[in-house]
PyMOL Python script that loads the backbone (N, CA, C, O; Angstrom):
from pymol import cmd

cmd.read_pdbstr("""\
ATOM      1  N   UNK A   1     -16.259  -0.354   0.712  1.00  0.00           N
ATOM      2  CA  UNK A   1     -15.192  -0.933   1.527  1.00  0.00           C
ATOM      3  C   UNK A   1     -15.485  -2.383   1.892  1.00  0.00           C
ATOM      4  O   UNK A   1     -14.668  -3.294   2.027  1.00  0.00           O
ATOM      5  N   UNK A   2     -16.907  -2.422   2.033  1.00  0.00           N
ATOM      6  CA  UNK A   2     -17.087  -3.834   2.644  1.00  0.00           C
ATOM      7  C   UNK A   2     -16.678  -5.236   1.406  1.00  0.00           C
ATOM      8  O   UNK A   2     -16.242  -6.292   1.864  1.00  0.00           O
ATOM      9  N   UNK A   3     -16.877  -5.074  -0.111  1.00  0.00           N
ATOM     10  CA  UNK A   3     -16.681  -5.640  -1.402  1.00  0.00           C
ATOM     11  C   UNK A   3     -15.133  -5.776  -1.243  1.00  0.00           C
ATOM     12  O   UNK A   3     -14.620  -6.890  -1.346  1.00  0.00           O
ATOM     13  N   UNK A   4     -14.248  -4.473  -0.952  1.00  0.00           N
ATOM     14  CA  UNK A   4     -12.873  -4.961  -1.240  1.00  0.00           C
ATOM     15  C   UNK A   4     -12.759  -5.616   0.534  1.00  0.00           C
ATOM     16  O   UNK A   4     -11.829  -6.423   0.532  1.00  0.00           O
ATOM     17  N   UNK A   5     -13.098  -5.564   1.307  1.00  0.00           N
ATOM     18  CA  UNK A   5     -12.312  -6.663   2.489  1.00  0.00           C
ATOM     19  C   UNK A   5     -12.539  -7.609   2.307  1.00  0.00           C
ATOM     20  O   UNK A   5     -11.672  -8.424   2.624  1.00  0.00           O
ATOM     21  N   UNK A   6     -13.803  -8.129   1.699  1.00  0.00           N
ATOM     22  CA  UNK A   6     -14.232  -9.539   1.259  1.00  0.00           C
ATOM     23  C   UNK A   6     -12.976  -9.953  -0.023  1.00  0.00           C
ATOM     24  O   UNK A   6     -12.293 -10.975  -0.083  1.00  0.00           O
ATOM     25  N   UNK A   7     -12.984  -8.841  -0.901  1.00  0.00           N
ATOM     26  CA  UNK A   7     -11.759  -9.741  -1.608  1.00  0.00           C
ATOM     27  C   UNK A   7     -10.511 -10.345  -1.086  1.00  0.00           C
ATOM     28  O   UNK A   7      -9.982 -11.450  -0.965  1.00  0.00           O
ATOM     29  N   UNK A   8     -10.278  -9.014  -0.821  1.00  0.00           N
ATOM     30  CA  UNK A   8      -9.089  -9.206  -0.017  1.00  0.00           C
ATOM     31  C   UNK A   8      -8.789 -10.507   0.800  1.00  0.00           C
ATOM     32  O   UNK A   8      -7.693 -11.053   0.675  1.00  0.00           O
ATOM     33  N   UNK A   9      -9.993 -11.139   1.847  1.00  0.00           N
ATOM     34  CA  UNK A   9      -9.897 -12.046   2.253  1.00  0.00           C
ATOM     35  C   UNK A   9     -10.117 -13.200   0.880  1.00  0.00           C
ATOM     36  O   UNK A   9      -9.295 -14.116   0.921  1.00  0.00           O
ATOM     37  N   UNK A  10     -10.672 -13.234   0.215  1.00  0.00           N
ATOM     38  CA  UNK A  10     -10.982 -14.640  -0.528  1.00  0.00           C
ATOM     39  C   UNK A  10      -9.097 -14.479  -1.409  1.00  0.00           C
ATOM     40  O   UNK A  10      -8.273 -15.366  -1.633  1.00  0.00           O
ATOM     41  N   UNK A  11      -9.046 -13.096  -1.665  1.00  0.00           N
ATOM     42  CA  UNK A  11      -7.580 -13.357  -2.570  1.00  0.00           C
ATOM     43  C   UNK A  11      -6.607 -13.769  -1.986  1.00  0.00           C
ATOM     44  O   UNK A  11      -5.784 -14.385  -2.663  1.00  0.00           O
ATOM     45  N   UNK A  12      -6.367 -13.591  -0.627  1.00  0.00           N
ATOM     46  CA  UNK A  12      -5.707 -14.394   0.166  1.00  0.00           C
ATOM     47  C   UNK A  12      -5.605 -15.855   0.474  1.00  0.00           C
ATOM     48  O   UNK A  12      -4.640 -16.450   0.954  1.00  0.00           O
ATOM     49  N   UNK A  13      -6.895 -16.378   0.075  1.00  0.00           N
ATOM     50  CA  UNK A  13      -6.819 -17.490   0.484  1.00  0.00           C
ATOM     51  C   UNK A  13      -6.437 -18.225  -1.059  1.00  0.00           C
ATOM     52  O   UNK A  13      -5.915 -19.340  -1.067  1.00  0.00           O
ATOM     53  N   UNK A  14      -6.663 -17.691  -2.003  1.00  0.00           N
ATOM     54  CA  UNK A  14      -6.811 -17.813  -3.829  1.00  0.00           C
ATOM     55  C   UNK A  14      -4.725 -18.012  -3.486  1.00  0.00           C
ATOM     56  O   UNK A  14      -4.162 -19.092  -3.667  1.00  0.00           O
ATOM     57  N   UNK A  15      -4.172 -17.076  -3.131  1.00  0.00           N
ATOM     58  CA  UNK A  15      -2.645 -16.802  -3.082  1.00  0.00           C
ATOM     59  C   UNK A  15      -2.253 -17.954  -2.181  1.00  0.00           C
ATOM     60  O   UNK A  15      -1.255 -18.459  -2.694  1.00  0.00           O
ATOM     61  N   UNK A  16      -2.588 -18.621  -1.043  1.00  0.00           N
ATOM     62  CA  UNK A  16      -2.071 -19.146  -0.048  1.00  0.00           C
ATOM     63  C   UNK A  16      -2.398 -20.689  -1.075  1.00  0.00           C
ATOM     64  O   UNK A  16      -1.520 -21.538  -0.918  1.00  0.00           O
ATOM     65  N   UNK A  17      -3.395 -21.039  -1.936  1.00  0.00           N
ATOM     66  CA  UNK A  17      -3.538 -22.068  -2.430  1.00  0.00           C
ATOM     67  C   UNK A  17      -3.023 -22.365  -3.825  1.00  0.00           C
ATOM     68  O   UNK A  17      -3.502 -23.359  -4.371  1.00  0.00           O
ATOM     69  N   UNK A  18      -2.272 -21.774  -4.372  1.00  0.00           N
ATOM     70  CA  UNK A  18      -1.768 -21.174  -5.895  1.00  0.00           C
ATOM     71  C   UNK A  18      -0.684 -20.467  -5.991  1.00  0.00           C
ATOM     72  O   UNK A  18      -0.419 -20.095  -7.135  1.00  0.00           O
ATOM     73  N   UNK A  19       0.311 -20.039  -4.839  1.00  0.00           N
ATOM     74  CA  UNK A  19       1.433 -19.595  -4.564  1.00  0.00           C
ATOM     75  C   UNK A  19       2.472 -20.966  -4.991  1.00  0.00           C
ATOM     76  O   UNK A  19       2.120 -22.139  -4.872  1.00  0.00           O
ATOM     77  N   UNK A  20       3.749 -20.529  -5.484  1.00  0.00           N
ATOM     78  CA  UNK A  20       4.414 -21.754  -5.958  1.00  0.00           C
ATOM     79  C   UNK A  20       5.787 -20.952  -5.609  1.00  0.00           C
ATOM     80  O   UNK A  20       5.946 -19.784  -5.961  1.00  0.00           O
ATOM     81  N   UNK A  21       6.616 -21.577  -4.995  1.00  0.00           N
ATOM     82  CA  UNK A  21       7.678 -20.809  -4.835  1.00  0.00           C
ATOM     83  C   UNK A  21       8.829 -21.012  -6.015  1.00  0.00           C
ATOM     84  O   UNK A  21       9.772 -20.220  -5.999  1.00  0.00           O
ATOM     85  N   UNK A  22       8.799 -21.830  -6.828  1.00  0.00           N
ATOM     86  CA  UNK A  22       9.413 -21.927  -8.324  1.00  0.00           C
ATOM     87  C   UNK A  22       8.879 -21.224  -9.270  1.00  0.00           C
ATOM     88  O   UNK A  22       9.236 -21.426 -10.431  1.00  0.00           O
ATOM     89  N   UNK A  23       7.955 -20.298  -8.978  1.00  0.00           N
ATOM     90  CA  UNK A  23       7.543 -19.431 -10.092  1.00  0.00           C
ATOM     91  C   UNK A  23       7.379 -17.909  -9.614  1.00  0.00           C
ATOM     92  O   UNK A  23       6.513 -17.082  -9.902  1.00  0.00           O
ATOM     93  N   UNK A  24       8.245 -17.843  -8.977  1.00  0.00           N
ATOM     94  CA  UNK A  24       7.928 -16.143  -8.135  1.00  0.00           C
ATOM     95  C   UNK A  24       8.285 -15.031  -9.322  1.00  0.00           C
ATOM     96  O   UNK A  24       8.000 -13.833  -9.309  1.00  0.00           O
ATOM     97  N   UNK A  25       9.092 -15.886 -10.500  1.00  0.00           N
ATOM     98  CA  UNK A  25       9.447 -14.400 -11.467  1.00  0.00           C
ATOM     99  C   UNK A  25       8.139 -14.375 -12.155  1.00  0.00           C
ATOM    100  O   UNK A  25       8.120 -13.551 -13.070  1.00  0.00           O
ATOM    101  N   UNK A  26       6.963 -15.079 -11.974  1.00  0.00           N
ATOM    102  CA  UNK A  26       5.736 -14.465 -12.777  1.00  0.00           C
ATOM    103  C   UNK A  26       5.127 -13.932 -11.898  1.00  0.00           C
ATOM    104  O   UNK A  26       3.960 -13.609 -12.123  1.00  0.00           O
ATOM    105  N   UNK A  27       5.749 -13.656 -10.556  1.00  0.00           N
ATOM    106  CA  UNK A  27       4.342 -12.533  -9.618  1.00  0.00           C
ATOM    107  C   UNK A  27       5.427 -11.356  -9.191  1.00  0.00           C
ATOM    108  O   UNK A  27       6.642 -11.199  -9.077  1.00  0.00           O
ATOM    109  N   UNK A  28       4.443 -10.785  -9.063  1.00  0.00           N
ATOM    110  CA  UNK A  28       4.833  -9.261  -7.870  1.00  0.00           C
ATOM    111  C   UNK A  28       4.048  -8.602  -7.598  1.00  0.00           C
ATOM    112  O   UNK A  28       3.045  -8.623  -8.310  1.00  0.00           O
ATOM    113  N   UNK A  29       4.089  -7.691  -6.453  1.00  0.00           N
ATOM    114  CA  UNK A  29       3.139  -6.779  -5.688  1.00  0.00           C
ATOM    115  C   UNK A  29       2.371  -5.546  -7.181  1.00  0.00           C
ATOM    116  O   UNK A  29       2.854  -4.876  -8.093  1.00  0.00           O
ATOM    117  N   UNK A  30       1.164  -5.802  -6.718  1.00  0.00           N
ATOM    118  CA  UNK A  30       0.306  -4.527  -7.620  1.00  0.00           C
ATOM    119  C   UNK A  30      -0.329  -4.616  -6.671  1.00  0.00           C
ATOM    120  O   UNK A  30      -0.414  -5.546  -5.869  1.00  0.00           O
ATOM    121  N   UNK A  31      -1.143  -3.012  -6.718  1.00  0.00           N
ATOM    122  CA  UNK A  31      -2.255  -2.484  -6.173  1.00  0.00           C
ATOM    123  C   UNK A  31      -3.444  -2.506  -6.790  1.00  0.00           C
ATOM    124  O   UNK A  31      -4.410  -2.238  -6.076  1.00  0.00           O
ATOM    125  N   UNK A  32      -3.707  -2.827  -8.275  1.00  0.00           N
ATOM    126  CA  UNK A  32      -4.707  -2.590  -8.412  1.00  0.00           C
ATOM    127  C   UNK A  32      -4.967  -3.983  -9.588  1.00  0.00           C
ATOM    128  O   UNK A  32      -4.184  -4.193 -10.514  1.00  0.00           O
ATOM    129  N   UNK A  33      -6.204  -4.830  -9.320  1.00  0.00           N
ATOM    130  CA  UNK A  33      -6.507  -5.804 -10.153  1.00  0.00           C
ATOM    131  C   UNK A  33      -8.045  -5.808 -10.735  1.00  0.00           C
ATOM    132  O   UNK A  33      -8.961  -5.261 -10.121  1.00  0.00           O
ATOM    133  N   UNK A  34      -8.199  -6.388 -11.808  1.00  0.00           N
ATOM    134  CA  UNK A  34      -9.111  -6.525 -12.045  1.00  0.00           C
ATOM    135  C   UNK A  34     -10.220  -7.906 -11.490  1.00  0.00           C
ATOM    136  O   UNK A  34     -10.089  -9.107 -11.256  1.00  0.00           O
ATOM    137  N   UNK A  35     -11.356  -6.863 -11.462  1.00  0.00           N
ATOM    138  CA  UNK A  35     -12.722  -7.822 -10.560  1.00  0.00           C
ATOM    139  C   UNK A  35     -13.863  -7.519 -11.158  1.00  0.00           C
ATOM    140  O   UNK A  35     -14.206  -6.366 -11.419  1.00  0.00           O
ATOM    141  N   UNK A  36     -14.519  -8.538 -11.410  1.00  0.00           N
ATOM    142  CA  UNK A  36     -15.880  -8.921 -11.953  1.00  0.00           C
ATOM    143  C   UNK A  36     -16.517  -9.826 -13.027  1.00  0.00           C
ATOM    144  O   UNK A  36     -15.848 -10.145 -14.011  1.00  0.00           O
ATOM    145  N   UNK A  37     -17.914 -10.292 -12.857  1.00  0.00           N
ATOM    146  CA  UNK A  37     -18.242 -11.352 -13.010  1.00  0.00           C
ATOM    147  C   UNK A  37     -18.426 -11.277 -15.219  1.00  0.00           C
ATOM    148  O   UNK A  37     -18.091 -12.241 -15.907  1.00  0.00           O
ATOM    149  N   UNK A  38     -18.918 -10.133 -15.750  1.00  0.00           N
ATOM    150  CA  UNK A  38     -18.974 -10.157 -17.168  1.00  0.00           C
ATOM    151  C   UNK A  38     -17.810  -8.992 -17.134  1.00  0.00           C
ATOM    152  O   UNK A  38     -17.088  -9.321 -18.076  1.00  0.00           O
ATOM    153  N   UNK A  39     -17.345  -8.013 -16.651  1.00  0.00           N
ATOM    154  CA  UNK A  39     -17.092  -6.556 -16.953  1.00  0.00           C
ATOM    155  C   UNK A  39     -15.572  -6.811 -16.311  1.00  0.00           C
ATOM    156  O   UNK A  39     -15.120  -7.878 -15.893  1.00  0.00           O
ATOM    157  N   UNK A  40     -15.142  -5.948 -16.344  1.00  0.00           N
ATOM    158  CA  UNK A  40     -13.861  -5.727 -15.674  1.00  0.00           C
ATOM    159  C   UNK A  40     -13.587  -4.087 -14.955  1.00  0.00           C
ATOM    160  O   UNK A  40     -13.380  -2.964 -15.414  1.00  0.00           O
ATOM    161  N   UNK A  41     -13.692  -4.558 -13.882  1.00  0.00           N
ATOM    162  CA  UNK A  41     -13.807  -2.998 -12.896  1.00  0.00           C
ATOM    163  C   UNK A  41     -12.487  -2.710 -11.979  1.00  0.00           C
ATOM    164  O   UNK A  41     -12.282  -3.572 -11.124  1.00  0.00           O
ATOM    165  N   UNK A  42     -11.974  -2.109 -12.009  1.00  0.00           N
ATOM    166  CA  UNK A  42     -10.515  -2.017 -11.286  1.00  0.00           C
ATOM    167  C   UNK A  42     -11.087  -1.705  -9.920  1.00  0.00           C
ATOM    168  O   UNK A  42     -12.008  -0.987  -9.532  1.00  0.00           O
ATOM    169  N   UNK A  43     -10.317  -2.403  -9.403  1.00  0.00           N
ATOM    170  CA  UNK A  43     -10.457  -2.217  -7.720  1.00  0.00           C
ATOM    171  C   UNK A  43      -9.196  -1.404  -7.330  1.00  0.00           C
ATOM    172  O   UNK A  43      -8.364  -1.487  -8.233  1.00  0.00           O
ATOM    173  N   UNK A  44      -8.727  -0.562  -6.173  1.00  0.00           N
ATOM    174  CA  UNK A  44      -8.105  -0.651  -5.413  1.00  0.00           C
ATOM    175  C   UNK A  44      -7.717  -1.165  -4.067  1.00  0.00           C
ATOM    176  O   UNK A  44      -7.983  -0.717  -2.952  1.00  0.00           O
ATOM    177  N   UNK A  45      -7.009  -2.234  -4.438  1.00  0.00           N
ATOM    178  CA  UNK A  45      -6.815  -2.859  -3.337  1.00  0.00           C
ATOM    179  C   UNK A  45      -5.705  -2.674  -2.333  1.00  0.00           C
ATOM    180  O   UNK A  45      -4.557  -2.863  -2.737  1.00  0.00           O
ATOM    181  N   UNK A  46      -5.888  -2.349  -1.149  1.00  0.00           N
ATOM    182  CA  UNK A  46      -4.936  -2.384  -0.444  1.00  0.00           C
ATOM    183  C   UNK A  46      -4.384  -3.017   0.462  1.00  0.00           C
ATOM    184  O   UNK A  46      -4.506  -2.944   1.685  1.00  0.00           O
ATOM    185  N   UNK A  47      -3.292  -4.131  -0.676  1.00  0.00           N
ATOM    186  CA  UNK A  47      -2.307  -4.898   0.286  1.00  0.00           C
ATOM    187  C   UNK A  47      -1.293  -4.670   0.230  1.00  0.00           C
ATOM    188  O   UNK A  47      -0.884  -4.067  -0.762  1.00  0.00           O
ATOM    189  N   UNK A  48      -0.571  -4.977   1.079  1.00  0.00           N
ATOM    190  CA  UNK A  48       0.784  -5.021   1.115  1.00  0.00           C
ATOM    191  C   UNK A  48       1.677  -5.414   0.584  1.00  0.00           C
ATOM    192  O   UNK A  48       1.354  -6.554   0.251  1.00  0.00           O
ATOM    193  N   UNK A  49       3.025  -5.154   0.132  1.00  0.00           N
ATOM    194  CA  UNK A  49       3.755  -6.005  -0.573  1.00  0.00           C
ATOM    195  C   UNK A  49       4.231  -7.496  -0.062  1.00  0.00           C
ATOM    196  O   UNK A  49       4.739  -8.364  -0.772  1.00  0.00           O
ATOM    197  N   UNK A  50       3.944  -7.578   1.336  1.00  0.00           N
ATOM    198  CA  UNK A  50       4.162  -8.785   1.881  1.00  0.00           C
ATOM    199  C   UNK A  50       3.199  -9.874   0.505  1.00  0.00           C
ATOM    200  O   UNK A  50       3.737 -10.821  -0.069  1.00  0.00           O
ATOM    201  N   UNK A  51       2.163  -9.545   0.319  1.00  0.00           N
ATOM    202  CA  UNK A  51       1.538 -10.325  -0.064  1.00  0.00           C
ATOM    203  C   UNK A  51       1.911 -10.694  -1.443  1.00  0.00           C
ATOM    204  O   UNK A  51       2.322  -9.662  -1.973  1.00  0.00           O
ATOM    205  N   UNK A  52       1.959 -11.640  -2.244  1.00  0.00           N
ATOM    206  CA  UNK A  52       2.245 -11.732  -3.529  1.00  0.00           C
ATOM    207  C   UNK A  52       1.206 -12.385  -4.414  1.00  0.00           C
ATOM    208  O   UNK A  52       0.552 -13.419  -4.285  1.00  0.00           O
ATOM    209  N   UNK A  53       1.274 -11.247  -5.565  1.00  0.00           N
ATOM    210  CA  UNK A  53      -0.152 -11.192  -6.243  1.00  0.00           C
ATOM    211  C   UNK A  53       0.446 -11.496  -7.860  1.00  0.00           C
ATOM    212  O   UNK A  53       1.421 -11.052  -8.465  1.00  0.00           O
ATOM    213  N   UNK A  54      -0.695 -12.524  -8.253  1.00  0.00           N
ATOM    214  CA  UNK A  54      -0.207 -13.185  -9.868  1.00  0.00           C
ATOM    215  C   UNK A  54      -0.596 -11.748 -10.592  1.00  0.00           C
ATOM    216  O   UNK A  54      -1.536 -10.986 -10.365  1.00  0.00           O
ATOM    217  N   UNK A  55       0.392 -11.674 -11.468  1.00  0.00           N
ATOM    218  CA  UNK A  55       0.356 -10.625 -12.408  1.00  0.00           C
ATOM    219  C   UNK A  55      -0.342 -10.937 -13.922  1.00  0.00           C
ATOM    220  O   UNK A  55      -0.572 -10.102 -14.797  1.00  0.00           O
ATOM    221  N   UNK A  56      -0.657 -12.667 -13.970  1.00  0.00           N
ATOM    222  CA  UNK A  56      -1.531 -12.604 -14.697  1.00  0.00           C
ATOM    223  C   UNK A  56      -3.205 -12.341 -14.025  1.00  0.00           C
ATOM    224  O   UNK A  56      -3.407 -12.002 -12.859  1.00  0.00           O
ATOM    225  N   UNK A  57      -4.082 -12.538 -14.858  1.00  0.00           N
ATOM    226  CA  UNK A  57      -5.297 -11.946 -14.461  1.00  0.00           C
ATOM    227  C   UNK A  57      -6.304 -13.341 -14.221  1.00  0.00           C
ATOM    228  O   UNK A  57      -6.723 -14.227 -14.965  1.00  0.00           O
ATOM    229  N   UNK A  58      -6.432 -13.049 -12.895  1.00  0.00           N
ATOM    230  CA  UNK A  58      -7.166 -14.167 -12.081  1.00  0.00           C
ATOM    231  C   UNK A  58      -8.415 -14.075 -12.553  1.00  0.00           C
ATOM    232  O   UNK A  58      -8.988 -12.987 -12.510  1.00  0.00           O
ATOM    233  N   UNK A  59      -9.203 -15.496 -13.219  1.00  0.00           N
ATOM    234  CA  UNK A  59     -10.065 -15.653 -13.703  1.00  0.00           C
ATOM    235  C   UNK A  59     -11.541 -15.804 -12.579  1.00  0.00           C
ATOM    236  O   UNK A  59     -12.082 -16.829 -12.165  1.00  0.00           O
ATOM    237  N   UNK A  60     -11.969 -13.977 -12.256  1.00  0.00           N
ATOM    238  CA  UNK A  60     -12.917 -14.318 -10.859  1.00  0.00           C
ATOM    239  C   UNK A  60     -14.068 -14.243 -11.138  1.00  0.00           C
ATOM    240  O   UNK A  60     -14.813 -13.939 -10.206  1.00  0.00           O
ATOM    241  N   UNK A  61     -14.668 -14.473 -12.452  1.00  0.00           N
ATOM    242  CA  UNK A  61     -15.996 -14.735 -12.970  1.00  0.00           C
ATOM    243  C   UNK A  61     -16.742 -15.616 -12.660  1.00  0.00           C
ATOM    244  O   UNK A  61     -17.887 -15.395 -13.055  1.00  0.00           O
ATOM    245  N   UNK A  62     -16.566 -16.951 -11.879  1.00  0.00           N
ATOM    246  CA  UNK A  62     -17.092 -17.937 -11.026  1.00  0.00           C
ATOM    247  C   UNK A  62     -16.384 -17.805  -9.373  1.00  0.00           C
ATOM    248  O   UNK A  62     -17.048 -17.883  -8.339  1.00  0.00           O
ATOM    249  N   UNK A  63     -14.887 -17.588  -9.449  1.00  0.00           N
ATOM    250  CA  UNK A  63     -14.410 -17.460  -8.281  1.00  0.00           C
ATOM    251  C   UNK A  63     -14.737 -16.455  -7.392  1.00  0.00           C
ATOM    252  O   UNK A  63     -14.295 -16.867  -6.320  1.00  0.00           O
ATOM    253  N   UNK A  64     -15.102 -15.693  -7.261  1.00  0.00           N
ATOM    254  CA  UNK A  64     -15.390 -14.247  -6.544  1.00  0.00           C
ATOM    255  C   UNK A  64     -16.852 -14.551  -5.962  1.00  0.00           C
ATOM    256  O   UNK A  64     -17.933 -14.544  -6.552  1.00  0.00           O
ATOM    257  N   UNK A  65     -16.543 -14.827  -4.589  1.00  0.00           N
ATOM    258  CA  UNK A  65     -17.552 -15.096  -3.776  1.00  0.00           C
ATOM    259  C   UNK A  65     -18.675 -13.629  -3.662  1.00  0.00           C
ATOM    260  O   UNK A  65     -19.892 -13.548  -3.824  1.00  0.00           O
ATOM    261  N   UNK A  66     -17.650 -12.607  -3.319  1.00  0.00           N
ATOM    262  CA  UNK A  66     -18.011 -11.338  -3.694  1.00  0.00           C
ATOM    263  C   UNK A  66     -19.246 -10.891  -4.874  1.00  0.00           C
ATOM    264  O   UNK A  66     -20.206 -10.136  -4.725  1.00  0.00           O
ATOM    265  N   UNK A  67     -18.983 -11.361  -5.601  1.00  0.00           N
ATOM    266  CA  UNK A  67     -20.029 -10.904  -6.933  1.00  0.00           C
ATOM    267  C   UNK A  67     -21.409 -11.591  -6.557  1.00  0.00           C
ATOM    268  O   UNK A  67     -21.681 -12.785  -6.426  1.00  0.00           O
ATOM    269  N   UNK A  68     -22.111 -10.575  -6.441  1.00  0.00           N
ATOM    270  CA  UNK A  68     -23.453 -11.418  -6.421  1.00  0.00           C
ATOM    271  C   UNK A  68     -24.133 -12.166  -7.751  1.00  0.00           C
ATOM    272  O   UNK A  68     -25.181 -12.801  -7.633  1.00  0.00           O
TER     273      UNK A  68
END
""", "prot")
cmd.dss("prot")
cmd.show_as("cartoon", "prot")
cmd.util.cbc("prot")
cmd.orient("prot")
C-alpha cells in the first residue's frame, strides 16, 4: 500500500504538469497502469475518475520516484 500512495501522489503531480485541455480525447479514467523500472507490473490503482489518466503508457523508468 505504501508503493501505490507514493504513486499515486507523484502521478498526480505527473497529470497536474502534462494535462492539456485540447487533448482530453487521448485520456480517460483507468484503474490499472503499468509501473516499473525494466519490467512492467500492473498496479492497482485507486483513483478516481475525477482524475484524468493518459491512456498512453507513461514512460516511469527514470520517472518513478517510487522504484528504488
Amino acid at each position: 500500500m505504501q508503493r501505490i500512495t507514493c504513486f499515486q501522489a507523484w502521478l498526480q503531480g505527473w497529470l497536474q504538469a502534462t494535462a492539456r485541455r485540447n487533448a482530453m480525447d487521448d485520456y480517460r479514467c483507468i484503474q490499472e497502469i503499468g509501473v516499473g523500472a525494466h519490467a512492467t507490473v500492473n498496479l492497482a490503482v485507486a483513483l478516481s475518475c475525477d482524475h484524468v489518466i493518459a491512456l498512453k503508457m507513461i514512460p516511469l523508468s527514470t520517472a518513478d520516484p517510487c522504484t528504488p
